[in-house]
Residue frames as qw, qx, qy, qz and C-alpha x, y, z in Angstrom:
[[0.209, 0.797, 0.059, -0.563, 22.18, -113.90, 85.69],
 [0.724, 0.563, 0.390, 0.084, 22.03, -113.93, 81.98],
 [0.010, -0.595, 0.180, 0.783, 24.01, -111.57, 79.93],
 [0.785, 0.502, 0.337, -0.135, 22.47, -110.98, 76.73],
 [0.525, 0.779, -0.342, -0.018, 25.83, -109.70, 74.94],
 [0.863, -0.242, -0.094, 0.434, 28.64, -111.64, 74.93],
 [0.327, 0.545, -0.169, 0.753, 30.55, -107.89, 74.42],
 [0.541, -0.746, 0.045, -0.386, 28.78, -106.66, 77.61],
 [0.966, -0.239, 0.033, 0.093, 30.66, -109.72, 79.00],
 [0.726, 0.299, 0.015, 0.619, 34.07, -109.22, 77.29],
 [0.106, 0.785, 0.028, 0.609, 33.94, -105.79, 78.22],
 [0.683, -0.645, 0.006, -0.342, 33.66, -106.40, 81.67],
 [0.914, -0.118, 0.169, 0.349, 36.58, -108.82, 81.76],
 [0.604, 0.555, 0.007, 0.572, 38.65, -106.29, 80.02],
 [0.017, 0.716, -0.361, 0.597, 38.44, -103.45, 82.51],
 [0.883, -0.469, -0.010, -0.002, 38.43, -106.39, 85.62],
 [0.839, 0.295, 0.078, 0.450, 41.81, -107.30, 83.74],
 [0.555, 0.500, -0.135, 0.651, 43.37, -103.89, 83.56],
 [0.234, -0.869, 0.111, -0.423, 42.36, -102.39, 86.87],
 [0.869, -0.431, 0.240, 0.036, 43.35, -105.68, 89.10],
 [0.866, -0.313, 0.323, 0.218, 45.84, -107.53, 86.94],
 [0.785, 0.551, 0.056, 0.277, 47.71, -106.21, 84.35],
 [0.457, -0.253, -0.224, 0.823, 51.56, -104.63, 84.73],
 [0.174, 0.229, 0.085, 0.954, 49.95, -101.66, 84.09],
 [0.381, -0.576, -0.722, 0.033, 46.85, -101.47, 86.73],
 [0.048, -0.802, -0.192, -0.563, 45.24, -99.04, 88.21],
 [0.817, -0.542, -0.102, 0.167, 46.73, -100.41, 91.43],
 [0.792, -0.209, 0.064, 0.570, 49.99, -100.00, 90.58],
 [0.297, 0.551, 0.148, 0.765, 49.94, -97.02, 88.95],
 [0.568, -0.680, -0.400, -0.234, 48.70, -95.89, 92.00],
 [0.836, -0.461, -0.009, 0.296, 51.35, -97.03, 94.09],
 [0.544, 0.131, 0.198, 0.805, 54.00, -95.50, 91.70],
 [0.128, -0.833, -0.219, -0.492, 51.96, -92.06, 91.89],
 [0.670, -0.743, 0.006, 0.018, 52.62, -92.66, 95.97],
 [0.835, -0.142, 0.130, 0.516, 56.37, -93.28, 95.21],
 [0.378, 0.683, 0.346, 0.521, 56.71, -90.25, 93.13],
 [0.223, -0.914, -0.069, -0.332, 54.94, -87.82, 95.20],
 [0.756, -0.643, -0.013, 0.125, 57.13, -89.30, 98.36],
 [0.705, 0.132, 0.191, 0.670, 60.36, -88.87, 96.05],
 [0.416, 0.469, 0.030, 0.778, 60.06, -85.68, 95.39],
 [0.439, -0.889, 0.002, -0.128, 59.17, -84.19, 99.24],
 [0.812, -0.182, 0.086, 0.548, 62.74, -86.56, 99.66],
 [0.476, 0.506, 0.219, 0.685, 64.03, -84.25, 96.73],
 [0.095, -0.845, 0.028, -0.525, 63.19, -80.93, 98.36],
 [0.569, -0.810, 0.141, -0.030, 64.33, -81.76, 102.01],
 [0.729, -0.150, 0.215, 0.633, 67.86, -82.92, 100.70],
 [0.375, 0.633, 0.058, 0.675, 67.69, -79.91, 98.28],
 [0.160, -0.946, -0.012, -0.282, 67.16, -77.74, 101.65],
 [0.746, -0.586, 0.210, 0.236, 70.01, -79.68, 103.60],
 [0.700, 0.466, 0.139, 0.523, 72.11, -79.09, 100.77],
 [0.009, -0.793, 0.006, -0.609, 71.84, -75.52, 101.25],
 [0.710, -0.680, -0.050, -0.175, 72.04, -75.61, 104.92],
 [0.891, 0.020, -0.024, 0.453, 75.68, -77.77, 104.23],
 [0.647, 0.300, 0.166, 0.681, 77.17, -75.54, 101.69],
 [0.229, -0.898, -0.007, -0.375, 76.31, -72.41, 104.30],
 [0.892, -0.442, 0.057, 0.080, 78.11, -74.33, 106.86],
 [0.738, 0.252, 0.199, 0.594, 81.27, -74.90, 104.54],
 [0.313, 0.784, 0.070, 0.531, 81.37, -71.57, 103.99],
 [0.184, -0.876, 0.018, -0.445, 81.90, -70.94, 106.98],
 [0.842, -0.482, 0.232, 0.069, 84.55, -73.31, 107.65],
 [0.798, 0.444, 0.047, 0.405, 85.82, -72.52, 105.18],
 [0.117, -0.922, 0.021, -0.368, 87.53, -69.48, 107.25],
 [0.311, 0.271, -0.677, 0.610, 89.93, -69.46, 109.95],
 [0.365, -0.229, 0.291, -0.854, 87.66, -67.62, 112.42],
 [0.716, -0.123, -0.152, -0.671, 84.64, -69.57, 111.30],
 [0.728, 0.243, -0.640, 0.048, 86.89, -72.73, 111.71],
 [0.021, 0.251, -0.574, 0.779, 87.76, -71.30, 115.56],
 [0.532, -0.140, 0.358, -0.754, 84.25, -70.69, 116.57],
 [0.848, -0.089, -0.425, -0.304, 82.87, -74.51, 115.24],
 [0.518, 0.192, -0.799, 0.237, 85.82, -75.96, 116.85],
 [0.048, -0.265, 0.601, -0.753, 85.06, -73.66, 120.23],
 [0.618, -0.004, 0.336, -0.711, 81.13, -74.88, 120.39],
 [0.911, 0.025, -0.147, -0.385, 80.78, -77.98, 119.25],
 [0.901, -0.068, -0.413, 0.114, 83.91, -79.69, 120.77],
 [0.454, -0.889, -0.017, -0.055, 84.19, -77.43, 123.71],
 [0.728, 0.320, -0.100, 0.598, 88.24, -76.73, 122.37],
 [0.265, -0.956, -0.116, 0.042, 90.09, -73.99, 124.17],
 [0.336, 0.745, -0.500, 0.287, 93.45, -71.78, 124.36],
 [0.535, -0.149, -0.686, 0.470, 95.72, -72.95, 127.15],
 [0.296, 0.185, -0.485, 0.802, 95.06, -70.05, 128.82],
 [0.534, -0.171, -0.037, -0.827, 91.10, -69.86, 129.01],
 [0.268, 0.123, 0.849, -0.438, 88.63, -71.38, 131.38],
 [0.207, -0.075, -0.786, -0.578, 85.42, -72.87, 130.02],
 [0.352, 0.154, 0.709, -0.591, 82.10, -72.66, 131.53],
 [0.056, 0.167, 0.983, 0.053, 79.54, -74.90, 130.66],
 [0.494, 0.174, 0.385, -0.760, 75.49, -73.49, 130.60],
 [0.188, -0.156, -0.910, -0.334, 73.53, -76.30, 130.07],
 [0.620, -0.009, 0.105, -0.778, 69.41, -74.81, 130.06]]
């Protein structure tokens, strides 16, 4: 196949050039679009565990609140109480 311009030609090489191979390609810009988008869903679910934390804290930050983690999550007790287990 002929081309009759050699611009038609050049032209054609130019956008071959910047979609495939240059550092700035439509590929890669792509890919960094995908990095982006995936960064900032990261960004929101640490912003909600954040929140979630610094509720927590607060509430260890108590005596009481400091009692009732200890009593349910490492099954602590007085001497004088009995502990019963319900495991659903």
């Amino acid at each position: 196949m002929k081309l009759k311009s050699p611009f038609i030609l050049i032209g054609l090489l130019f956008v071959l050039w910047m979609l495939f191979f240059d550092s700035n390609s439509y590929l890669n810009h792509n890919r960094l679009s995908n990095d982006i988008n995936q960064l900032q869903k990261d960004k929101q679910h640490y912003i909600e565990e954040i929140k979630k934390d610094s509720i927590a804290l607060k509430e260890l930050s108590s005596p009481e609140g400091l009692e009732k983690y200890a009593r349910e999550k490492y099954h602590m007790k007085k001497e004088n109480e009995e502990i019963f287990l319900i495991i659903e």
